[in-house]
Residue, then its C-alpha position, 0 to 999 in steps of 0.5 A: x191260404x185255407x182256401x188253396x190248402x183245400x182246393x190244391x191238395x186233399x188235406x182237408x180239415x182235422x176231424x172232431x173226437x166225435x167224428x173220429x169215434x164214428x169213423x171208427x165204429x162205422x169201419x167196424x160195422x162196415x167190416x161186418x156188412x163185408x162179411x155178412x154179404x159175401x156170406x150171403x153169396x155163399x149161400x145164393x151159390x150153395x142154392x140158398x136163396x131165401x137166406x142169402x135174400x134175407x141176409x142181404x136186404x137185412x144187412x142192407x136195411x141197417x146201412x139204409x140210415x148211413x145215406x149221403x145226406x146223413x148229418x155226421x158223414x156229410x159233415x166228415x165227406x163233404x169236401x171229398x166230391x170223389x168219396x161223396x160219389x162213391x158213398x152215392x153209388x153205394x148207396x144206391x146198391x144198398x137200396x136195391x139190396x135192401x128191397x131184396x125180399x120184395x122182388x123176384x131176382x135170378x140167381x145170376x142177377x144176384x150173383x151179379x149184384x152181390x159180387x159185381x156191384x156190392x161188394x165192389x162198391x162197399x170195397x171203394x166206400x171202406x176205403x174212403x171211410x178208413x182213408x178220412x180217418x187215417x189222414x183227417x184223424x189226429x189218434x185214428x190210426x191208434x188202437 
């Protein structure tokens, strides 16, 4: 029966108190990185480079320890092959990101990282993150 429950629906186990506090926190310090980088596209389109450069690869570099073999989101994400891709293909752009100051890119080619991959991807991640809390989360949803 627990096997047909996880493999014929999306309900997945109840999360721990101490996964629901790191969800919540997480959403919120997700909600910031969404700021601080649609920020830095201001800046690269005002002509602000360097900033919009060095606000990214250092809002980048904080979610460098939030990697898909990160003990607490594996534990939360791991019977969720969909949102553990997700969490990889991010992943990969927050690399990038985070290697910003050490390369030379276009302003077109970081327009497009910001705007065509970043934040798109960050936008499918939060949703995973906010969707495993409200469904896995028994007092996730109350504030």
């Amino acid at each position: 029966m627990e096997r047909q429950r996880l493999g014929g629906s999306r309900e997945m186990n109840k999360l721990t108190k101490k996964q629901n506090d790191f969800l919540k926190r997480y959403e919120e310090f997700l909600k910031e990185v969404d700021e601080a980088v649609r920020y830095a596209g201001e800046c690269s389109i005002q002509g602000d480079e360097d900033i919009a450069d060095r606000l990214l690869s250092s809002v980048s570099s904080g979610l460098l320890p939030y990697h898909p073999e990160n003990i607490t989101l594996f534990s939360i994400f791991k019977e969720d092959k969909k949102c553990m891709n997700v969490l990889q293909t991010f992943y990969k752009t927050v690399q990038r990101a985070a290697s910003l100051e050490e390369e030379t890119m276009e302003s077109a080619d970081r327009m497009h990282l910001v705007y065509e991959e970043y934040l798109p991807q960050l936008e499918k991640w939060r949703a995973c993150v906010k969707s495993a809390g409200e469904s896995r989360g028994s007092d996730y949803a109350r504030h």
